[in-house]
N, C-alpha and C positions, 0 to 999 in steps of 0.2 A: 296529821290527817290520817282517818284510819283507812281501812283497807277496801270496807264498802263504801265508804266516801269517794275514794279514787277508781272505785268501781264504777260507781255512780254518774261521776264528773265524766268519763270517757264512755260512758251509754250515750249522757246528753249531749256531750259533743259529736256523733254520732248521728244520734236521732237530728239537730241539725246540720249536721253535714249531706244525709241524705236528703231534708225538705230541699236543701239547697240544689241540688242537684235535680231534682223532681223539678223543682223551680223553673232552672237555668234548660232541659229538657222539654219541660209544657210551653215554654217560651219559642223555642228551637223549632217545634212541630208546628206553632200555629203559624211561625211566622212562614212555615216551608209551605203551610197548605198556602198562604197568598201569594208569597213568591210563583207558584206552582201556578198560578191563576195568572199569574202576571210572566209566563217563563214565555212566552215568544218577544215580548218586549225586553226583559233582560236578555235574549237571547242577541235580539239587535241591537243593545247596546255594546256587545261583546264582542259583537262581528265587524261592529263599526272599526276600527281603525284599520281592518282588513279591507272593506270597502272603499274607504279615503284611499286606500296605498295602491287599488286599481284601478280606481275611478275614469284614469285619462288613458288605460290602455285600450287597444286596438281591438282586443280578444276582449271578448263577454266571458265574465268570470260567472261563478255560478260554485255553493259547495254542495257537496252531496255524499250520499248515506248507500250503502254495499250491504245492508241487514234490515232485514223489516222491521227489528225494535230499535234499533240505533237512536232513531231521532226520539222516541219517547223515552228512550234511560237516559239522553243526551240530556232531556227537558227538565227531567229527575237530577242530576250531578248539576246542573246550573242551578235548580232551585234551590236543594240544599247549599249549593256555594255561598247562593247570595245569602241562603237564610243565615247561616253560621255567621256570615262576614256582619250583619245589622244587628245577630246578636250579641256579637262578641263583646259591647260595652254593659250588656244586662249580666255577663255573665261572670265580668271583672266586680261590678259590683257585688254580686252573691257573693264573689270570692273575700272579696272588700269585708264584707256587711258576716263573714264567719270568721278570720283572722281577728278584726279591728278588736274583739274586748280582751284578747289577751296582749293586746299593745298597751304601750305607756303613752302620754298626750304626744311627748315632744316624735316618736315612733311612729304616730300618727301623722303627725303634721311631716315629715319627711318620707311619707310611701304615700301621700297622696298625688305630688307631683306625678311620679311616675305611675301611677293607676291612668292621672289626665293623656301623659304623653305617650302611651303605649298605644291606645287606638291614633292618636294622632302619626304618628310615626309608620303604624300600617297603613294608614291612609294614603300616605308619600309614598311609600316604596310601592302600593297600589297604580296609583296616578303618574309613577315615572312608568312604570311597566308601560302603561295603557295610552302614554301620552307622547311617549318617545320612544321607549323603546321596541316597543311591539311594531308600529310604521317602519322604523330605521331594519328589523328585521324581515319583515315580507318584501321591503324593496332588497336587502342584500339574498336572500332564496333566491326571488324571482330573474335579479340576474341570472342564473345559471341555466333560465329557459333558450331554447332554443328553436331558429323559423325552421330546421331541415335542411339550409342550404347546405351544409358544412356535415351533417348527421344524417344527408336523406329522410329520414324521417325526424318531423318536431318536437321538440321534448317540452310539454306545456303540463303545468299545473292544475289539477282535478283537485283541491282541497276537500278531504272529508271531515263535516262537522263535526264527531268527536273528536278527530285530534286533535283541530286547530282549536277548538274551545277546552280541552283537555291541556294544551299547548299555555294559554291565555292564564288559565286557573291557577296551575302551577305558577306561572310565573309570579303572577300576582301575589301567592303565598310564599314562595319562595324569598321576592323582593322583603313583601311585606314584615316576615322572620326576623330578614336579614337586617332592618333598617331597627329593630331594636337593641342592636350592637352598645350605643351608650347608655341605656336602661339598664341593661348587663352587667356590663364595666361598673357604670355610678353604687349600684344596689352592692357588686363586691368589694368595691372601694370602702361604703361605711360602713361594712362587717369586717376590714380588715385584712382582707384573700389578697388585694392586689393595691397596690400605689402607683403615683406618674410616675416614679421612677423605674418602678417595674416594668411599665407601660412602654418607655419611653426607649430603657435599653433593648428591649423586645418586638421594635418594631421592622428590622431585616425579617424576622421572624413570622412575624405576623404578616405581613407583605405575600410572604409565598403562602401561605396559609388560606389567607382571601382569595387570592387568584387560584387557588386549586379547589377552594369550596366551591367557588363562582364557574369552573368548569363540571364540577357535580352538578350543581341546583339547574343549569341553563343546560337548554342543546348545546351539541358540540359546533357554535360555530363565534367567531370574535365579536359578533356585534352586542348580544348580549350577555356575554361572558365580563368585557370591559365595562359594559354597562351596568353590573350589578358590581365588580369589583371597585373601578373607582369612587361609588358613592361611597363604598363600604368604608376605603383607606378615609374618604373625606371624616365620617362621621367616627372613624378610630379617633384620628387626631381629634373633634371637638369632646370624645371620650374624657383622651388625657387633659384638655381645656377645663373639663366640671371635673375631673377627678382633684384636679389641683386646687380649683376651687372649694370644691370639699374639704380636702386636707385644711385649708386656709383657714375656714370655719369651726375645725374642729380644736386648731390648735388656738385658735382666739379665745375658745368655750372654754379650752382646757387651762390657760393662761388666765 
């Protein structure tokens, strides 16, 4: 191949890797101008398990805003969130639809599982956030209110909308990241980087590893710190489960 051939070939790859991009962007925007139409209803979607958690208290909750634009850049950071999060499967696909013609069949047929279980798996680490873990945390804060009898004065809860929905988002991506832990592993597995045995002797290791990410990605306090660490060790161990499986396969191929 000569030399403007290979000139050539990385123009066009290029020229579509921008369309794609252009793509996965004009996708990004439209879907943020509807979100953005629809951002008081994501809004109370997102405040829901905040709601449920004080539904049967005594005190009238209520969040509120300390800046005159708070609540419309708040309404911006949700609509993008959502929009990102609906498009995150348009954008694996562009990613899909630029890689796939320098793959081989059988190369294909092994990276589409994990194109499928990537949104799926964010989805879970989304829906534990939102479904457990988030309640389990505003009931363990709100212990530490207080009536006054003991403090003379009551130490009660003013929750501001952007933090607690800034709070929420994180998480949710944080979880979401985190829960592609076997996607990780599997893809280094059939490139060769890592084996269950590797896995397997490395798991003291990896142990303090997770519980010290899980104290990074979360506030500083146990409920959802455990709650992001234990899925994590779950989903190590079914790591080494398909990494073994892998091996299994490849050495039947190679046999």
């Amino acid at each position: 191949m000569t030399k403007n051939q290979n000139e050539s070939g990385l123009i066009s790859h290029l020229v579509e890797l921008r369309q794609r991009l252009i793509n996965s962007f004009i996708c990004l925007f439209l879907l943020f101008v509807v979100c953005y139409y629809f951002s008081e209803y994501i809004y109370g979607f997102l405040v829901e398990p905040y709601a449920k958690a004080v539904e049967n208290d005594s005190i009238e909750r209520r969040l509120i805003f300390t800046a005159l634009q708070e609540t419309f850049l708040t309404y911006l950071k949700v609509s993008f969130f959502a929009a990102f999060f609906i498009t995150s499967p348009f954008i694996l696909i562009q990613v899909w639809k630029f890689i796939a013609p320098g793959l081989y069949q059988h190369e294909k047929i092994a990276i589409v599982p994990y194109l499928i279980l990537t949104p799926i798996l964010f989805l879970l680490g989304g829906m534990l956030v939102y479904y457990l873990i988030m309640p389990l945390a505003i009931k363990f804060f709100l212990s530490f209110e207080s009536t006054g009898l003991s403090t003379n004065l009551p130490i009660q809860l003013e929750a501001k909308v952007n933090e607690y929905l800034s709070l929420i988002m994180k998480l949710i991506f944080a979880f979401g990241l985190s829960f592609q832990l076997p996607v990780v592993l599997s893809l280094l597995a059939r490139v060769g980087l890592v084996d269950s045995k590797f896995l397997t002797q490395r798991r003291k290791y990896v142990v303090v590893i997770i519980f010290a990410a899980a104290a990074i990605l979360t506030p500083p306090d146990p409920i959802t710190q455990i709650g992001l660490a234990i899925p994590l060790l779950i989903l190590y161990e079914l790591s080494i489960f398909s990494v073994k499986i892998i091996e299994r396969k490849t050495e039947e191929k190679n046999a």
